[in-house]
DRENLO-676627 format. One record per residue: residue number from 1; residue in one letter; x, y, z of N, C-alpha, C in turn. Coordinates in pm, 1 decimal. Example, Ala and Ser with C-alpha at 12.3 -4.5 7.8 and 13.67 -1.06 7.14 Angstrom:
PT    k  r       n.X       n.Y       n.Z      ca.X      ca.Y      ca.Z       c.X       c.Y       c.Z
PT    1  a    1319.0    -569.0     780.0    1230.0    -450.0     780.0    1320.0    -330.0     780.0
PT    2  s    1285.0    -225.0     708.0    1367.0    -106.0     714.0    1290.0       3.0     787.0
REM end
This chain:
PT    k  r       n.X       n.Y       n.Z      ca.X      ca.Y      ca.Z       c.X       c.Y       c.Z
PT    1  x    9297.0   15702.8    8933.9    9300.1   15563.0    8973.9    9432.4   15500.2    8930.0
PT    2  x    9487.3   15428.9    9006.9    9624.9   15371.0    9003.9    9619.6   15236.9    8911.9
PT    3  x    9678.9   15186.7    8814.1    9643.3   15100.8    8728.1    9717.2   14993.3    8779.6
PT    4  x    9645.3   14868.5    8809.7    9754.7   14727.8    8854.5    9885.6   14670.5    8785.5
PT    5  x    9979.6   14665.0    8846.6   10120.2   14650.3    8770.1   10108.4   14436.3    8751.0
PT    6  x   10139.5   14443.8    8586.0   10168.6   14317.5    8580.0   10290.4   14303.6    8576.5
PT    7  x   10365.3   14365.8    8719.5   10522.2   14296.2    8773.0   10485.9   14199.0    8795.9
PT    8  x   10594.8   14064.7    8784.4   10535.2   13958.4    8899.4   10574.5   14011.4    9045.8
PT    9  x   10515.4   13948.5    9139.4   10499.2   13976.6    9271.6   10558.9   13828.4    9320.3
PT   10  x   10585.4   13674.6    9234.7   10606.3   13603.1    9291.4   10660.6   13512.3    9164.0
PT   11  x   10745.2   13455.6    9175.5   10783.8   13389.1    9086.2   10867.0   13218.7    9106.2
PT   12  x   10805.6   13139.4    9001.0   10919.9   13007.0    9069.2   10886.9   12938.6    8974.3
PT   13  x   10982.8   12842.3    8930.6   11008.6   12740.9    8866.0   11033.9   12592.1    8947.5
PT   14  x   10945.7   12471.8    8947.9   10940.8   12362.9    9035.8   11025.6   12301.3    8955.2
PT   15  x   11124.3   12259.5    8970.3   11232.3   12212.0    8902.7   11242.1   12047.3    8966.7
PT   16  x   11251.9   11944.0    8889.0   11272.6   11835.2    8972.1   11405.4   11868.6    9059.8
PT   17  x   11408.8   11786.0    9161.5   11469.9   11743.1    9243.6   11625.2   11652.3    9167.5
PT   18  x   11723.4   11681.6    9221.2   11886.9   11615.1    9124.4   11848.0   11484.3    9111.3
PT   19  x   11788.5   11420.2    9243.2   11809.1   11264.8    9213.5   11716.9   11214.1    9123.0
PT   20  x   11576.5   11260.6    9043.4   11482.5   11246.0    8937.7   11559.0   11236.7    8846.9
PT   21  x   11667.4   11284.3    8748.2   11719.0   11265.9    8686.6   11855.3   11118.9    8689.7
PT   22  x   11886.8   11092.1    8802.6   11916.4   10945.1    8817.4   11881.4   10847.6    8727.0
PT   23  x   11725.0   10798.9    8720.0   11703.1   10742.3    8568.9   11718.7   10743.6    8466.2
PT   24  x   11768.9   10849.1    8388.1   11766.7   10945.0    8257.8   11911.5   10888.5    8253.3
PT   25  x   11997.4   10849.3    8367.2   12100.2   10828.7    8311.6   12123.5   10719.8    8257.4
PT   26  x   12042.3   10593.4    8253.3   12052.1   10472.4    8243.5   12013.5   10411.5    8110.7
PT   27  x   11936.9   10574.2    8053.9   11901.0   10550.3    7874.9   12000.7   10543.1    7802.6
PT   28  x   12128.9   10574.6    7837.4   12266.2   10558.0    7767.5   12337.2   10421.5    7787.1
PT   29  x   12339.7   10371.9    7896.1   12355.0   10285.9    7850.4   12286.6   10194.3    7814.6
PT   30  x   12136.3   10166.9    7852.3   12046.5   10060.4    7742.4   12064.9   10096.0    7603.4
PT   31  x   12056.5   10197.4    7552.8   12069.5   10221.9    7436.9   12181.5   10147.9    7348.4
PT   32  x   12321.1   10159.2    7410.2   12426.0   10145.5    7389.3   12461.6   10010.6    7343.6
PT   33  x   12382.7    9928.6    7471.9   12385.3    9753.5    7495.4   12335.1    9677.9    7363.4
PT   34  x   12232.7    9806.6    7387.1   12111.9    9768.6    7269.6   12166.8    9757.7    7128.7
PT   35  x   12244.1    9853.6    7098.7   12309.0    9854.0    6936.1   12425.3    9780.2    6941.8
PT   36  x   12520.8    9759.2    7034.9   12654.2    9753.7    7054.4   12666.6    9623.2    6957.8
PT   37  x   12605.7    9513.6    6913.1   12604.7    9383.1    6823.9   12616.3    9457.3    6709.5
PT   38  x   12529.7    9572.2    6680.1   12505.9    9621.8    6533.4   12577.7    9720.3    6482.5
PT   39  x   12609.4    9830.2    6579.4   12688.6    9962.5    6512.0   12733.0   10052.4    6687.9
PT   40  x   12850.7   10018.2    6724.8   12870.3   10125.3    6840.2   12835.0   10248.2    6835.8
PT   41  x   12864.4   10284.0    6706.1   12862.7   10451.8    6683.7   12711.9   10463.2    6676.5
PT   42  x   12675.5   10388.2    6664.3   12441.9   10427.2    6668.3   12392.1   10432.8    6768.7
PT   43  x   12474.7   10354.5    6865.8   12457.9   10309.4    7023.0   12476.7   10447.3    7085.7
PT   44  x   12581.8   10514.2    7073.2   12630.3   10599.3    7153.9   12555.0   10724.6    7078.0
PT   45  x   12563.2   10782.2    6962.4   12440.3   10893.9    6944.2   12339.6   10859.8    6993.1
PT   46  x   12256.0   10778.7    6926.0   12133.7   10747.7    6993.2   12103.4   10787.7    7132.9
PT   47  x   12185.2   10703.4    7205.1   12176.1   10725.4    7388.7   12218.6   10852.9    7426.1
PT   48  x   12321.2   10914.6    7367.5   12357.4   11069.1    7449.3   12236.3   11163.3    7363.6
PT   49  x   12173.7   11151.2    7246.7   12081.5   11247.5    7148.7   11950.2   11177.8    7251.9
PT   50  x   11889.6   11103.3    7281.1   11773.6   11016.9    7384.2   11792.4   11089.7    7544.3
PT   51  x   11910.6   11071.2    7622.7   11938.4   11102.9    7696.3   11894.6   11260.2    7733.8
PT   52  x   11992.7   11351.2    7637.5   11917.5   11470.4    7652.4   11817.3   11551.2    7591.6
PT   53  x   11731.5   11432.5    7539.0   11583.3   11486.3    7516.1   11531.9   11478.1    7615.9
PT   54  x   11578.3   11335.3    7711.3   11495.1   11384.0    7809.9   11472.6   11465.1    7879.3
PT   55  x   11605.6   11479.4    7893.6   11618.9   11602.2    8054.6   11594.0   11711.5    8000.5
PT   56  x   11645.9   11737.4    7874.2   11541.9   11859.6    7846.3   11380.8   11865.1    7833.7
PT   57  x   11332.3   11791.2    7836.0   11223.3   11795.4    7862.5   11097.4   11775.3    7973.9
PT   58  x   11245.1   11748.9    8102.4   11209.7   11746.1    8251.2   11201.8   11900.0    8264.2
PT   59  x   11289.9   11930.3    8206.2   11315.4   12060.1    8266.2   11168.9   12146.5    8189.5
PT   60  x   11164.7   12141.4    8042.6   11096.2   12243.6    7976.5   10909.9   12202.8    8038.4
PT   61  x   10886.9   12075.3    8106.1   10783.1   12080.4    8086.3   10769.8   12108.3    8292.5
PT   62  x   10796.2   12160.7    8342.0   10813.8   12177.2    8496.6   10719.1   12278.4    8496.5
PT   63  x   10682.0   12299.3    8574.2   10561.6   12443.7    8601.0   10614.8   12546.2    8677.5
PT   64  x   10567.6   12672.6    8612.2   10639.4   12777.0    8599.0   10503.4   12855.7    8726.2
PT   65  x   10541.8   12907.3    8829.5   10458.5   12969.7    8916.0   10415.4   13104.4    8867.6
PT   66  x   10352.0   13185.3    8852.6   10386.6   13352.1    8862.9   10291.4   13377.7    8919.2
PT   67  x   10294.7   13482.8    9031.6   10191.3   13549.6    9061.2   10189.6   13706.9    9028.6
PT   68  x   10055.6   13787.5    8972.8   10097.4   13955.5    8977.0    9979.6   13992.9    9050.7
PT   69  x    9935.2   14132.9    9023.7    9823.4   14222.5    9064.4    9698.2   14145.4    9040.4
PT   70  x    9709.4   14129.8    8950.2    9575.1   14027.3    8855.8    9547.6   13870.4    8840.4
PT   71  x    9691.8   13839.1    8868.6    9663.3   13671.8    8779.0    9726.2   13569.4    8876.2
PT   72  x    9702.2   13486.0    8895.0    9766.2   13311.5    8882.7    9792.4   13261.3    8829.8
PT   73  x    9969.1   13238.2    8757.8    9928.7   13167.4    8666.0   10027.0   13016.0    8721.5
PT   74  x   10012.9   12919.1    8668.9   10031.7   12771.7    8731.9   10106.0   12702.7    8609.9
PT   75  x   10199.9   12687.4    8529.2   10207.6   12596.4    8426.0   10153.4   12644.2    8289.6
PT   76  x   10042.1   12613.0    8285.9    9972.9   12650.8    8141.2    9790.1   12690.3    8194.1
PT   77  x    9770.4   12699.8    8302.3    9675.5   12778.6    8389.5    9625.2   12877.1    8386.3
PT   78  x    9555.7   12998.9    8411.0    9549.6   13126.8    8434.2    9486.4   13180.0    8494.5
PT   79  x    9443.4   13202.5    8618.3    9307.6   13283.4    8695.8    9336.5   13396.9    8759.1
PT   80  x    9206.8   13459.3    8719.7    9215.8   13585.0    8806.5    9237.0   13619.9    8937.7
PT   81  x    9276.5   13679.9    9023.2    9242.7   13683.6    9154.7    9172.4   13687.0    9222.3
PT   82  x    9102.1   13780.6    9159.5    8944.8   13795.8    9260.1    8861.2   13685.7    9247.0
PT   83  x    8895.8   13560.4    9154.9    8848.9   13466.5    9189.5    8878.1   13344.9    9285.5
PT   84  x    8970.9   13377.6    9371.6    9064.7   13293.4    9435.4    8941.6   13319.4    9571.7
PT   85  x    8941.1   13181.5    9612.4    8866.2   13173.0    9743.4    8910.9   13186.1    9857.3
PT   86  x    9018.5   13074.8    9878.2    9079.9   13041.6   10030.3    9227.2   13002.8    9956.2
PT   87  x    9294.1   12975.9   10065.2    9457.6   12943.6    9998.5    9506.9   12834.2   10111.8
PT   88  x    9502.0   12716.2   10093.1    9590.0   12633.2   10211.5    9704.9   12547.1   10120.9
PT   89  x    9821.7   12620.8   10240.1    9961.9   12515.5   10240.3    9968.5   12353.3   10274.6
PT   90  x    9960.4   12293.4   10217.3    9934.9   12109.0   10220.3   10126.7   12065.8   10257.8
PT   91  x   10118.9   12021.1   10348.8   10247.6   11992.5   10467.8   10279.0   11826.4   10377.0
PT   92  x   10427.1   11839.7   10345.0   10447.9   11680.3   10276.1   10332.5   11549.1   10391.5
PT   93  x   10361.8   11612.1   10470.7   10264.1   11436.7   10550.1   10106.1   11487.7   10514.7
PT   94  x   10071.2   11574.5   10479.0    9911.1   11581.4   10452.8    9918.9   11576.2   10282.3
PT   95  x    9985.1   11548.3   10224.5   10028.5   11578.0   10097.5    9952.7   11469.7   10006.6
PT   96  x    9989.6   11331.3   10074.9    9954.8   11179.6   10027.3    9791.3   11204.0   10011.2
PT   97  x    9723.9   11243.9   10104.0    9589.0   11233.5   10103.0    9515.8   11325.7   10009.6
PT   98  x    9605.7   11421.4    9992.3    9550.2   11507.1    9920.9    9564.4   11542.6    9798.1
PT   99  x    9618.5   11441.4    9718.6    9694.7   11394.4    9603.5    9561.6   11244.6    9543.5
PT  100  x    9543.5   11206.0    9705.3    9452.5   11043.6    9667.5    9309.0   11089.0    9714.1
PT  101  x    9266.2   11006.9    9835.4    9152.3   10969.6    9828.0    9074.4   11100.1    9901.2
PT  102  x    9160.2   11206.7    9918.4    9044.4   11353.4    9926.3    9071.4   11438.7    9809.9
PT  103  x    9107.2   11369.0    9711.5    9137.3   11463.1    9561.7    8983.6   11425.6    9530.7
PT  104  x    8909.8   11621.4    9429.9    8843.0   11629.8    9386.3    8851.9   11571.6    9262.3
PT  105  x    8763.2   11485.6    9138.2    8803.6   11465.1    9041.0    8759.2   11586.8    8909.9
PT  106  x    8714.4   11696.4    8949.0    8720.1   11821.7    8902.1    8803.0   11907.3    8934.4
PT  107  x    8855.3   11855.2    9004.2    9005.5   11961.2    9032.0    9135.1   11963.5    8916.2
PT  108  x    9171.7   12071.2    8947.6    9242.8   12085.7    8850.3    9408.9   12112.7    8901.2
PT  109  x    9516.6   11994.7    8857.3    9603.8   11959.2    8936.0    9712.2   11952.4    8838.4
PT  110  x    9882.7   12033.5    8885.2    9954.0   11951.8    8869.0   10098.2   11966.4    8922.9
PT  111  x   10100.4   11848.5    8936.8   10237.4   11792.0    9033.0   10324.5   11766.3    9006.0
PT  112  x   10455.1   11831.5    9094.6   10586.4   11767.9    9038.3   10610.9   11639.8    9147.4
PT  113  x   10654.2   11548.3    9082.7   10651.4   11430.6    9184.5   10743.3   11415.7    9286.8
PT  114  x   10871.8   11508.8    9273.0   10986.6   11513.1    9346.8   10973.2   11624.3    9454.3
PT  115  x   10829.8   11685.7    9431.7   10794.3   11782.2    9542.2   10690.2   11750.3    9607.1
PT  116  x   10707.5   11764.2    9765.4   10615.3   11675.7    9821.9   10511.2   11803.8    9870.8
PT  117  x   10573.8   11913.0    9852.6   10455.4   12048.9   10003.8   10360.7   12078.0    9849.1
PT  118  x   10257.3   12124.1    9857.7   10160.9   12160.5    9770.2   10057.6   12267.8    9803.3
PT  119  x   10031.5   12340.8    9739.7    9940.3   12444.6    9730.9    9790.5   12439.7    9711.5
PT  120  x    9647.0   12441.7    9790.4    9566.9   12437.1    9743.8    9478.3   12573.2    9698.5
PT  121  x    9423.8   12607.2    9616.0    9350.6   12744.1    9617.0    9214.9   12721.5    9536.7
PT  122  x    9109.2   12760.0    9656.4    8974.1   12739.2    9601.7    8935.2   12850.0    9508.4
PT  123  x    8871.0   12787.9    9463.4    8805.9   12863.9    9313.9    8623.4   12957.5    9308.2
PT  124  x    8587.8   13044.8    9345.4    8497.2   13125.0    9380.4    8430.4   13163.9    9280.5
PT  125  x    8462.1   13103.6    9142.8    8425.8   13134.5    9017.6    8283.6   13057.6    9013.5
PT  126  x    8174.8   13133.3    9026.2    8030.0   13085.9    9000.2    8008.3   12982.5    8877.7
PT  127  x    8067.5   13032.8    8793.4    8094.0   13003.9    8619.9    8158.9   12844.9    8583.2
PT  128  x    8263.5   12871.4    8692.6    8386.3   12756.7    8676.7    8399.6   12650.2    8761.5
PT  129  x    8381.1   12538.4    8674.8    8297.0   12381.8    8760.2    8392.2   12337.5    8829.2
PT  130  x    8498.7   12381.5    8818.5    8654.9   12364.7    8910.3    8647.0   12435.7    9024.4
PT  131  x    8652.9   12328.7    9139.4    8688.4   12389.7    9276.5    8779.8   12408.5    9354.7
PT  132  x    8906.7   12367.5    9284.0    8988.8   12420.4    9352.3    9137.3   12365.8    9242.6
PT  133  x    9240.0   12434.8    9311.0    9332.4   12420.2    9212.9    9466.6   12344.7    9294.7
PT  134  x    9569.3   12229.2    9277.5    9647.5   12160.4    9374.6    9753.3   12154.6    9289.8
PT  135  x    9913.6   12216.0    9354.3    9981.3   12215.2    9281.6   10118.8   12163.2    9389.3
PT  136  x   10197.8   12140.4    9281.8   10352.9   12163.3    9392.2   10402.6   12284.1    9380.8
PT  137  x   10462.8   12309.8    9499.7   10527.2   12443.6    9516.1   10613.2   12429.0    9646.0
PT  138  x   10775.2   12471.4    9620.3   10861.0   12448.8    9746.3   10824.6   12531.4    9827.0
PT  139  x   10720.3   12678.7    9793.6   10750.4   12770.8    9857.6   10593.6   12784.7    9934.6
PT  140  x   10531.7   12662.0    9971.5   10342.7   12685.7    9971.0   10316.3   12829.0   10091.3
PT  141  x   10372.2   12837.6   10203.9   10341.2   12917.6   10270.6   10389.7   13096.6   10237.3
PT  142  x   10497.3   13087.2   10165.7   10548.5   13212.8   10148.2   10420.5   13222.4   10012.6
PT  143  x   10384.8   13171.8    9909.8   10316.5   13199.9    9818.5   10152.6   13215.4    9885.3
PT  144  x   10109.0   13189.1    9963.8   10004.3   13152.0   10017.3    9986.1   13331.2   10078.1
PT  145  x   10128.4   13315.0   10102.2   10128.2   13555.4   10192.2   10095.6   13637.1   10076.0
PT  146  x   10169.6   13575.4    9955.7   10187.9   13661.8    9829.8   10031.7   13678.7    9761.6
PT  147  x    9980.5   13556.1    9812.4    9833.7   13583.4    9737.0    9720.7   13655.5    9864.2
PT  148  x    9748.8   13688.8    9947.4    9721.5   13736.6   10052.4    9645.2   13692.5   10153.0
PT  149  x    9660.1   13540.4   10206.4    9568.7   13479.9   10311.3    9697.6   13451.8   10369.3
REM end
């Protein structure tokens, strides 16, 4: 018997989008404004040490895709395969609805906001009160082959 390889088979990182970080730039100078009466030099660490906490932490907290032989994993997620039900690609214009007022509130979701296409995959797990799983992903239809529907 051939043993399942945990290569990934699919891999991605949802990375915001350049212009999300647009805001992040504007903590430097509030910061700056902010001290500039009291100490320039506090102003300007502060805001560039603030600044790139953030973005590092756009970046570190982004969801990490993988798919292998065995698993799903989503962010901080993990399911098996053979528990995977159905797999539908959610099109940015079907995206809104399916984010709002046809979101399960047992679902288990998460979104990058600068990505509009999304992934849905039902959950077949008898066990597991979660029915389905909604994520962003640039790649919903090519990942949708990889998991094999």
């Amino acid at each position: 018997m051939i043993e399942p390889s945990n290569e990934p088979r699919y891999r991605e990182w949802v990375l915001p989008n350049w212009s999300s970080f647009l805001p992040v730039l504007v903590i430097y100078p509030s910061l700056w404004l902010t001290f500039l009466p009291i100490d320039v030099a506090v102003g300007a660490w502060s805001g560039s040490i603030l600044t790139l906490v953030v973005a590092a932490l756009m970046f570190a907290k982004s969801a990490r895709i993988v798919v292998t032989e065995e698993f799903l994993e989503v962010a901080n997620a993990t399911i098996e395969r053979r528990f995977i039900g159905a797999v539908s690609a959610i099109s940015k214009e079907d995206g809104f609805a399916e984010r709002g007022r046809n979101l399960d509130p047992r679902a288990w979701i998460h979104f990058q906001g600068s990505v509009k296409t999304l992934l849905k995959v039902e959950i077949s797990d008898p066990s597991d009160p979660t029915p389905y799983w909604l994520f962003s992903t640039r790649k919903p239809e090519v990942l949708k082959r990889v998991l094999g529907f």
